[in-house]
Legacy VTK file of the C-alpha trace (Angstrom):
# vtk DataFile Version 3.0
C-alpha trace
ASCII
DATASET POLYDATA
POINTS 115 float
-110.675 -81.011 71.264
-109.099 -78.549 68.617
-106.494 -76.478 70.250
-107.903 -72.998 71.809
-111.160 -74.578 71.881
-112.829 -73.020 74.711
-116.101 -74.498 74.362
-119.677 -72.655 73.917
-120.340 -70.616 70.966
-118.451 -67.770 71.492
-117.487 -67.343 67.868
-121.472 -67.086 67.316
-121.456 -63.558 68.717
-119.006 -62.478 65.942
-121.512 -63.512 63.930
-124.179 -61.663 65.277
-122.068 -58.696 64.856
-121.336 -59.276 60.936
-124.979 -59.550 61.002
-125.709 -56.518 62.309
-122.952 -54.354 60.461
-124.660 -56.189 56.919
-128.203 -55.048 58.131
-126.793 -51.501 58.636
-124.879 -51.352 55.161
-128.329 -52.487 53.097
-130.061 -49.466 55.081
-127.466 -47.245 53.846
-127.887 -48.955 50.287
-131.124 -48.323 50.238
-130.749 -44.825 51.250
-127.915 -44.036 49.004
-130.347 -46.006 45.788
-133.191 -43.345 47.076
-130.016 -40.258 46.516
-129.014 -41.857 43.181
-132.582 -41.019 41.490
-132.424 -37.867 42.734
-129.323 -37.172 40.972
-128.942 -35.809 37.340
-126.059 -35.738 35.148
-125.993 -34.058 31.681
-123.810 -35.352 28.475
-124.043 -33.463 25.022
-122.780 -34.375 21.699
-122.007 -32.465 18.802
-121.493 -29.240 20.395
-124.698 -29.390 22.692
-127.099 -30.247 19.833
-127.855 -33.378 21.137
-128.087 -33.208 24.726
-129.373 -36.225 27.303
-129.966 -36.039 31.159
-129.984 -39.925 33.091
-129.983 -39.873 37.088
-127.670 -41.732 39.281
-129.754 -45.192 38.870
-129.071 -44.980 35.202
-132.411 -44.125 33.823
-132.633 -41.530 30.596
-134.773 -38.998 31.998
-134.767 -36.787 28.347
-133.151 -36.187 25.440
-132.937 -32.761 23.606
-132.703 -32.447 20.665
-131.909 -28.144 18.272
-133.662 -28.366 15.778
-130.804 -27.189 12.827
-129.233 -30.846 13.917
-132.151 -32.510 12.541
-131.608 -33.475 8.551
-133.799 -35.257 7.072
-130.996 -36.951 4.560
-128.536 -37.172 7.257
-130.186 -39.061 9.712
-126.950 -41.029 10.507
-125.481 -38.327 12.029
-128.309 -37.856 14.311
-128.204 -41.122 15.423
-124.736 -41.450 16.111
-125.220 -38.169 18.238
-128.114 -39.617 20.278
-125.879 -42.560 20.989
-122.711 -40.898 21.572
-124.832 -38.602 24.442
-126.454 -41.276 25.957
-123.506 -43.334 26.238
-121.790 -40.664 28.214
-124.431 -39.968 30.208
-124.586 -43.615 31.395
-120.635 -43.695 32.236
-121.520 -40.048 34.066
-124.258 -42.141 36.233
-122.415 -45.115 36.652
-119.250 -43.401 37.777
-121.657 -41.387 40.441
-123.454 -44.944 41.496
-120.226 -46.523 42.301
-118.905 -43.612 44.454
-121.661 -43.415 46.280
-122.108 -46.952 46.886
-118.040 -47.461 47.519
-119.148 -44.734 50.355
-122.315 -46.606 51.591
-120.655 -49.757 51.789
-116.791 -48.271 52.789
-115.694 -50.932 49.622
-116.631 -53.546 51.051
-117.248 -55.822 47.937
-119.897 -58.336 46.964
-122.644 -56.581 48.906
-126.325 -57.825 47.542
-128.335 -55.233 46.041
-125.518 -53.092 44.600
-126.727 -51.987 41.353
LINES 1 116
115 0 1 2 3 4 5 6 7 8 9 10 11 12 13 14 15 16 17 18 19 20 21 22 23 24 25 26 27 28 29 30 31 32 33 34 35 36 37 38 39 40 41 42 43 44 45 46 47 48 49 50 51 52 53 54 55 56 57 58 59 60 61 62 63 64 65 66 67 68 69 70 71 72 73 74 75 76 77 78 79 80 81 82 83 84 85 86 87 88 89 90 91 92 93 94 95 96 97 98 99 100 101 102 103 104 105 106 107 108 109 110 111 112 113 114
């Protein structure tokens, strides 16, 4: 016998207990994934001409867009606004998505379903 084997299975019960503390942290993922859509964060480029909401989940939800920013033989410029705003409004939602996961989870890495 191993030394401090007591027999049974009394290291099952710890076990059950991890269980149930993983069962609770995917509710409270779930919950907190519900609170991320519901979430907007705003980024702008070129002085608010080009300006793009996402929500906590990452998904663009719109893009505006003034109208004296628009030039037809500068499109370039557009286009590096666009992706200069939606860029930052990604790193805005992911940096929101990973606090409120870090919170749902208390850090605990390696979690499935983290986004």
């Amino acid at each position: 016998m191993p030394k401090g084997f007591r027999g049974g299975f009394g290291g099952l019960g710890n076990i059950g207990k991890l269980m149930k503390e993983a069962e609770k942290a995917m509710q409270r993922i779930d919950q907190v994934k519900d609170e991320l859509m519901a979430i907007t964060v705003e980024a702008s480029a070129g002085g608010g001409m080009v300006k793009v909401t996402a929500n906590g989940a990452g998904a663009i939800l719109s893009i505006k867009i003034a109208p004296e920013v628009v030039d037809p033989d500068d499109v370039e410029m557009l286009e590096d606004l666009v992706l200069a705003a939606v860029k930052d409004a990604l790193e805005q939602s992911a940096t929101v998505r990973e606090e409120k996961m870090a919170e749902a989870t208390g850090g605990l890495p390696g979690l499935p379903g983290l986004p």
